[in-house]
N, C-alpha and C positions, 0 to 999 in steps of 0.2 A: 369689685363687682363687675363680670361683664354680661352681655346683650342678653343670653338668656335668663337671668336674673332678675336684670334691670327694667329691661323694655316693658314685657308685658302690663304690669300695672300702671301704665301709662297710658292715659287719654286723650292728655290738651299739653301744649309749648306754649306759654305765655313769653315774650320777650319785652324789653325794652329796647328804643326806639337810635336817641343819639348813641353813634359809641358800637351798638351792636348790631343795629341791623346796617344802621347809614352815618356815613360821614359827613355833617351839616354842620362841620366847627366853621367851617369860612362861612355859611351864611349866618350863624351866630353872630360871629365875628364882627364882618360888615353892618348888622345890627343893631350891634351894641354901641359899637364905632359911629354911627349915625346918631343915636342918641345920646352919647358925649358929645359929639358935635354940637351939637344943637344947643347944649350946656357951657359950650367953651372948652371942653376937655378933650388933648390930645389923643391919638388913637394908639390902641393898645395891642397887642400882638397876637397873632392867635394863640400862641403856646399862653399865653397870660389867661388869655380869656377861657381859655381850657379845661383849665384848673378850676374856676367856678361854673361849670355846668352840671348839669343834672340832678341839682338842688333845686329847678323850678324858676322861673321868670323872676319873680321877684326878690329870690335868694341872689341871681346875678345881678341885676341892677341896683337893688343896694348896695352892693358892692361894686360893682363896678362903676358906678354914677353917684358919686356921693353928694348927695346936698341937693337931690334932685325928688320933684313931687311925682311916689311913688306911679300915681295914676296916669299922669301925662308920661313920664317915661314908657309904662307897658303901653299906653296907648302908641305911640311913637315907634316903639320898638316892633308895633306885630303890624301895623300897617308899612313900615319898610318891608319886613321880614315876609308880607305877602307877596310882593312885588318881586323877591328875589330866592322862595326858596328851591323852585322847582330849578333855577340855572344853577344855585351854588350848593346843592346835596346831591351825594355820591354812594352808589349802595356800595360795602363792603363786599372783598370778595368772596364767593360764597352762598351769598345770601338767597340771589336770584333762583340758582339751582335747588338750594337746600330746604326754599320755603314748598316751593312746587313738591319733592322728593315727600317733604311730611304728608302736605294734603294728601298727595296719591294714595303714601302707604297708611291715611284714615285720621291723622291726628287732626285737631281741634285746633284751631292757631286763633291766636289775639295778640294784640299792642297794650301795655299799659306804661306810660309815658310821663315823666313829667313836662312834656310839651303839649302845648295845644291841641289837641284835638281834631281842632278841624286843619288843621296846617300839617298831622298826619295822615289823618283820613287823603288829604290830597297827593300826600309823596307816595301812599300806598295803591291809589289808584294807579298814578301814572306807571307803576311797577306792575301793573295787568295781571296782577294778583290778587284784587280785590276781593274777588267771591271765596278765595279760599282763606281770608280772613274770618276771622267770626265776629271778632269782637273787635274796636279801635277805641282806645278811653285814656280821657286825659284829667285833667283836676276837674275840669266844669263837670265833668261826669258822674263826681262823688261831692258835689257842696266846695268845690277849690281845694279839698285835703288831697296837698302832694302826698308823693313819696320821702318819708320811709312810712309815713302811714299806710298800714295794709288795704284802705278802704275798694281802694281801684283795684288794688288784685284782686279782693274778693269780691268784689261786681264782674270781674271778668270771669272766676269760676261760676258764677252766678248764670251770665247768659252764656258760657259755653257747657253747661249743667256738669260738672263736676266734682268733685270733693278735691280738699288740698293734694289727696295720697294719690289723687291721679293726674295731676298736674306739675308743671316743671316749670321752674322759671328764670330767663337765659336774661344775662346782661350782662355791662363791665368794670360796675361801680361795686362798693361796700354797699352802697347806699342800697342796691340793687337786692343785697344779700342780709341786709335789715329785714327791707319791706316782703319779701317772701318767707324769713323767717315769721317776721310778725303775724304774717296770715296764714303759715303752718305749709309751705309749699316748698319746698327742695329748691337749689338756687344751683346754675350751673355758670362760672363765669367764661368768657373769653378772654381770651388775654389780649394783652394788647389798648386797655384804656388808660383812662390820665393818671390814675392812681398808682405806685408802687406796689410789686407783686406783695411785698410783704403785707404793707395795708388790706390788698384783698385776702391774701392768707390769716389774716388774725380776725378777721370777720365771720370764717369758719362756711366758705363755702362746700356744697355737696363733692363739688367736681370743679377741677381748672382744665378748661380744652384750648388747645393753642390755634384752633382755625375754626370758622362757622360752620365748614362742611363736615367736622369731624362729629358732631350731630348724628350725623347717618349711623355711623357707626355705633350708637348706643340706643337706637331707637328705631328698631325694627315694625314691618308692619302692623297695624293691629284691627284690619280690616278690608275687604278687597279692596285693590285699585280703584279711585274714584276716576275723574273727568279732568280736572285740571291740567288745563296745559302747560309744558313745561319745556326748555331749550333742550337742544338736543344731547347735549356733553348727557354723557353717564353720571348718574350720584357716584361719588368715591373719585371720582376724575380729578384732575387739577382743575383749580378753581379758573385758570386765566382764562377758560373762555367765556367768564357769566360778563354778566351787564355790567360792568365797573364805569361807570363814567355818570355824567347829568342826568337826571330821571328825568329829565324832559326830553322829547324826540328829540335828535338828533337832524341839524338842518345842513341843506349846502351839500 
């Protein structure tokens, strides 16, 4: 399939959050690790902890915390994880540029996460990209049903007024390529997450892209130029010049 095929019937990019947009395993990490602390439980590695993400908060701490009372855990865990996630998340490369690139050429952008909510709603501010967001939703969004339940995507085609056949939905997991299946939306993965290519191959995604920027290339304008601003690298450039580093300003 290529661009002039493809693109047109396309509206909206829904993505998910860890993994594709940003790198938040070390402040997971450190979070999690706090709350084994707290339990007596030595700290775990982040390659370890890696493994069980993006099943959803309380998918990791049962697991990761065993013997531990589920409520005082999440409690535990989001009040560190407030306190550190703007210093220990890291946007992927790519991202900066390629989010700015969609809005311009008209697309509809939203988050749906199995993180918190308000803990993306903040990474995404700090990335000055917020108005060309539309939508940000997490489980409290839809009654606490994570992912792979479709509920969250379809509230985000919801308020970014869409049908599934005009929607896309980008992330790095199976899981990712469940919950788009189940709510009838194309799933595009990147590579590059904790899973084995084969595992996301047998989940039967639309498309496997090997970089966030290469987006561009399948998803041509579909509206004039809007207003958002955007760094100066060219879409299609190398990624090394976008924002890689802490979403938080930069100090010193």
């Amino acid at each position: 399939m290529n661009v002039s095929s493809a693109g047109p019937l396309l509206r909206a990019v829904l993505f998910d959050f860890d993994g594709t947009l940003a790198d938040s395993f070390a402040a997971i990490t450190a979070s999690t690790n706090h709350v084994r602390a707290a339990y007596g439980l030595p700290p775990l590695s982040e390659a370890e902890v890696r493994r069980h993400v993006g099943w959803g908060l309380n998918h990791l701490l049962q697991r990761l915390v065993p013997g531990a009372a589920l409520e005082d855990a999440v409690a535990r865990y989001r009040a560190h994880h407030d306190a550190i996630l703007l210093e220990q998340t890291y946007w992927l490369p790519g991202v900066v540029n390629t989010l700015a690139e969609l809005a311009r050429r008209g697309y509809r952008l939203g988050v749906c996460s199995n993180k918190r909510a308000e803990f993306t709603r903040r990474l995404v501010q700090s990335l000055g990209l917020g108005k060309a967001i539309g939508c940000i939703l997490g489980p409290e969004d839809v009654a606490g049903r994570t992912k792979p339940d479709p509920a969250m995507l379809l509230e985000g085609l919801r308020r970014l007024e869409v049908s599934p056949a005009q929607a896309v939905y980008v992330g790095d997991m199976s899981i990712d390529v469940q919950t788009g299946h189940a709510a009838g939306v194309p799933v595009w993965i990147i590579r590059g997450g904790p899973e084995p290519e084969e595992t996301i191959r047998q989940s039967h995604p639309e498309r496997l892209l090997d970089r966030f920027a290469d987006l561009l290339l399948w998803l041509p304008p579909v509206q004039p130029a809007g207003t958002v601003a955007c760094p100066d690298e060219q879409p299609g450039a190398s990624t090394s010049g976008d924002r890689v580093g802490p979403v938080h300003p930069a100090t010193g």
